[in-house]
C-alpha positions, 0 to 999 in steps of 0.5 A: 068866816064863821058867818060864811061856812053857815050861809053855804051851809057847810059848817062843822058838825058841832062846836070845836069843843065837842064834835066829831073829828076836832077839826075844820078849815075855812071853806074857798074856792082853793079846796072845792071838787072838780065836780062843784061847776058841773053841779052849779049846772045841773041846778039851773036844769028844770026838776023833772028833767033832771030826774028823767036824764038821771034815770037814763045815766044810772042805766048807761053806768050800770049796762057800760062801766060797772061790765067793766069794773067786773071784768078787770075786777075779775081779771084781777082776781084772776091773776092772783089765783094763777098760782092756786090752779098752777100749784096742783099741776106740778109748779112746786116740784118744777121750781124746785120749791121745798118746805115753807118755799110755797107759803113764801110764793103765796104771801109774797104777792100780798107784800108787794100789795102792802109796799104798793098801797100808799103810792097807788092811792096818792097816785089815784088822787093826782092822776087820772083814775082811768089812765093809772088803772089801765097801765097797770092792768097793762103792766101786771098782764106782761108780769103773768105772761113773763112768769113762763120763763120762772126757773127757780124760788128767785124767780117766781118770788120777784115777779108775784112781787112786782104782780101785788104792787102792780095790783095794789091799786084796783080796789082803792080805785075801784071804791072811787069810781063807785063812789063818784058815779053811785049814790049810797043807796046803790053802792052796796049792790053795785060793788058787790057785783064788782067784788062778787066777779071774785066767784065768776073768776074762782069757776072761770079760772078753775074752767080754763086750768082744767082745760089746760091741764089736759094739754100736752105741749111739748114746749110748756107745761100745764102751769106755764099755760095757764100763766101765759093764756091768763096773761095775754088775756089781761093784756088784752083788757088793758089796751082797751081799757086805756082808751076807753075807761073814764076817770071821772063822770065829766070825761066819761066819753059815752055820756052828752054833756047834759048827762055828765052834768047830771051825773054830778048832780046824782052823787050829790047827797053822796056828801063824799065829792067827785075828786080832788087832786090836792092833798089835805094833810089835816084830813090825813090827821083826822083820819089818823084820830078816828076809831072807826079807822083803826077797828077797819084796820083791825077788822081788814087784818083779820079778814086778809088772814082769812082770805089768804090763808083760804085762797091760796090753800083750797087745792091743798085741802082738797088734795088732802081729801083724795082728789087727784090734780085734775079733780082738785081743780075741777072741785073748786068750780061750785066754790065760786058759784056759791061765793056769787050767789051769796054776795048778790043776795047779801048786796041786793039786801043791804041796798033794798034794806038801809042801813042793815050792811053792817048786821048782813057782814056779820051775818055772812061770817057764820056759814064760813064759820060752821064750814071750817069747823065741819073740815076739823070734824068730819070723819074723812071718809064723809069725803063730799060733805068735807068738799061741801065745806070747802064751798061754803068758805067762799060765802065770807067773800061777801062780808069781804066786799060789803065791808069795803063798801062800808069804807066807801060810803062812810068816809068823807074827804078826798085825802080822808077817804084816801088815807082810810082806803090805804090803811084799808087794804094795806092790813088787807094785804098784810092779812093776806100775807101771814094767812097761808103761814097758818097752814103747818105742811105736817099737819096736812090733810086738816091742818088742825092748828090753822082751823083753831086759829081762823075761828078766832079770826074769824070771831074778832071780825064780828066784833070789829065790824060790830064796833064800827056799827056801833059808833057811827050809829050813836054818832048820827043819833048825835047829830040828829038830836044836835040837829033838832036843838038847833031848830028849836033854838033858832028861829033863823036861820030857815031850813038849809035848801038842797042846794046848801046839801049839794053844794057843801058835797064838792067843798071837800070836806071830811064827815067830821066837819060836814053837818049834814053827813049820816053813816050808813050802817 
């Protein structure tokens, strides 16, 4: 067996004793991708014409799938931010809610994430990716649209419940269709395009709740529209989406044969696969012994505790600035503008510099940093450069979205890949959900306690993902030297083709077995 994972190219990293995950398994036909055909394919394709399709699949992708990863990405967003733009028009006095009741609210839909991460991944993994997406799409547009009736704390918990496990399912799926049609290069860039629709969705959604905020319905009131228009909306999106929005390059209905053939053959030197639907336990257990996933679990807690405890009280804060309900909403426009700009730039850099991702995530920490020590020491009088540090905030969304980008590039295996997916955004959300309890009501408009307290977090964020740096840099210069000895050593075998490298990208194999895997830093 030995003497086959060598002529396929395939074989673990290093000896049993001394290599990077400590496990390998037998190479067959059992565990190869769904994409290994299609591949075998695109070989038998002359060179220069594969090239040539190829160039037009990646514009076809970037003009057609990733529009829509941006906008249900933005819907998304959209709907969990519902509650932010309502609470300044009167949610909180006309449910009733007193005391921590609001943080409750606010954390609730991150704990509905955390229960629905593990299913949502194991169903990414055995059902359509496209399919599973767009029914819950479907269904978290009528859980918007159902949140009209809320009467009371009850009834606005359960459905920002059942809202978060509906949602659980779009970043992990949304990292695996990037990497199923992206290679690595352009995958920083490309996700931060998705990810960054959060600020399109911070202005839009602040554009569309000022405007209702000036509606006199006599049926509804302000909060009511805006969960009912945002809802329908969503909907909409679904239905589409549910016929139209592929599962993988081989069922993409816009792409000729010819093309999802080569758009396999594109992801190729990815090393990471299509998909395949059938769960390897050993992979789960690797994934259980690497240190880079516990560093992504504690890195993902920390920048959950620092999203959700910005996210859900930005209206707070400036409120405790001055601003009336109206102009606390309307102030929250350049947040997103700001959030955009630096989440494009910091994508753009990290795909046009290799492997700099992971020094550009801790980069993006520091003006977040310098905004909320601002909040805590600028005289409230300065009301502007208070609401300016407001803006700056949003800059973390792009070490937000350039970290997962790091998960998508850097994990190999599909159940590998999906088990670090959901320990990912299962302490992201778990994050998210203690964040808004950093806010003490009584401390109101500075909330002292929860600025001391992020700054911290926000320290212990540049250390992990530094650490996570660190590690897969000296496990390429391993492999690199570990690479040159053995062509010293041997005279034969001669240099592994392309072919070996593509194929051994579809035989599902971890970035601990295959040979031929860098970390992208």
């Amino acid at each position: 067996m030995a003497e086959e994972k060598h002529e396929m190219g395939v074989e673990p990293v290093d000896s049993p004793n001394d290599n990077d995950s400590g496990f390998s398994k037998p190479v067959d036909e059992a565990h190869t991708d769904l994409g290994l055909e299609y591949y075998h394919k695109a070989m038998l394709i002359d060179p220069q014409v594969r090239e040539t399709i190829a160039l037009r699949v990646r514009k076809r992708i970037d003009y057609t799938i990733l529009p829509a990863m941006c906008l249900i990405y933005l819907l998304s967003f959209l709907d969990k931010q519902t509650l932010n733009y309502s609470n300044a028009y009167g949610l909180q006095e006309d449910l009733g809610l007193k005391g921590r009741d609001y943080s409750w609210v606010a954390s609730v839909t991150n704990i509905g994430y955390v229960v629905g991460s593990y299913p949502s991944n194991l169903a990414l993994q055995t059902l359509p990716v496209g399919r599973f997406v767009s029914t819950m799409l479907l269904l978290w547009g009528g859980l918007l649209m159902c949140t009209v009736g809320a009467k009371n704390f009850a009834g606005i918990m359960t459905l920002r419940f059942l809202l978060g496990a509906a949602e659980s399912c779009i970043g992990p799926a949304w990292m695996l269709v990037t990497a199923m049609f992206w290679t690595r290069d352009e995958q920083p860039l490309r996700m931060c395009i998705w990810l960054g629709c959060n600020g399109i969705s911070l202005m839009l959604g602040a554009g569309i709740s000022w405007g209702l905020g000036h509606t006199n319905n006599p049926a509804l009131e302000s909060w009511q529209l805006i969960f009912l228009v945002i809802g329908v909306i969503t909907f909409a999106v679904g239905a589409v989406a549910f016929f139209l929005f592929p599962s993988t390059p081989m069922d993409f209905k816009l792409f000729t044969e010819e093309e999802k053939i080569v758009s396999v053959w594109r992801v190729s030197g990815n090393q990471t696969g299509i998909k395949h639907s059938k769960v390897q336990w050993y992979q789960i257990r690797e994934a259980a012994l690497d240190p880079r996933v516990w560093l992504v679990a504690c890195q993902q807690l920390s920048i959950g505790i620092i999203n959700g405890s910005i996210t859900n009280f930005m209206s707070a804060l400036l409120a405790g600035f001055g601003y009336s309900d109206v102009q606390t909403v309307l102030y929250q426009l350049p947040n997103g503008a700001f959030q955009i700009v630096c989440t494009f730039l910091a994508g753009w850099f990290s795909s046009a510099v290799p492997n700099t991702t992971v020094i550009t995530v801790i980069i993006t920490h520091v003006p977040s940093i310098a905004a909320i020590i601002g909040i805590a020491t600028i005289d409230l009088s300065h009301r502007l450069a208070l609401t300016a540090c407001t803006w700056l905030l949003g800059i973390i969304g792009a070490a937000i979205i350039l970290n997962w980008s790091v998960v998508t590039a850097n994990f190999a295996g599909h159940s590998k890949r999906m088990a670090v997916n959901g320990c990912n955004f299962v302490f992201y959300a778990t994050g998210n959900v203690i964040g808004p309890f950093l806010f003490l009501p009584e401390e109101a408009p500075r909330y002292l306690s929860a600025i001391k307290a992020l700054c911290g977090i926000y320290g212990a964020s540049m250390v992990f993902t530094a650490a996570i740096g660190v590690i897969m840099y000296m496990k390429n210069r391993k492999r690199d030297r570990i690479a040159r000895q053995e062509s010293e050593d041997y005279e034969a075998p001669a240099e592994v083709s392309w072919t070996d490298v593509g194929e051994g990208a579809f035989r599902d194999l971890t970035d601990g077995e295959n040979k031929h895997f860098r970390y992208r830093l």
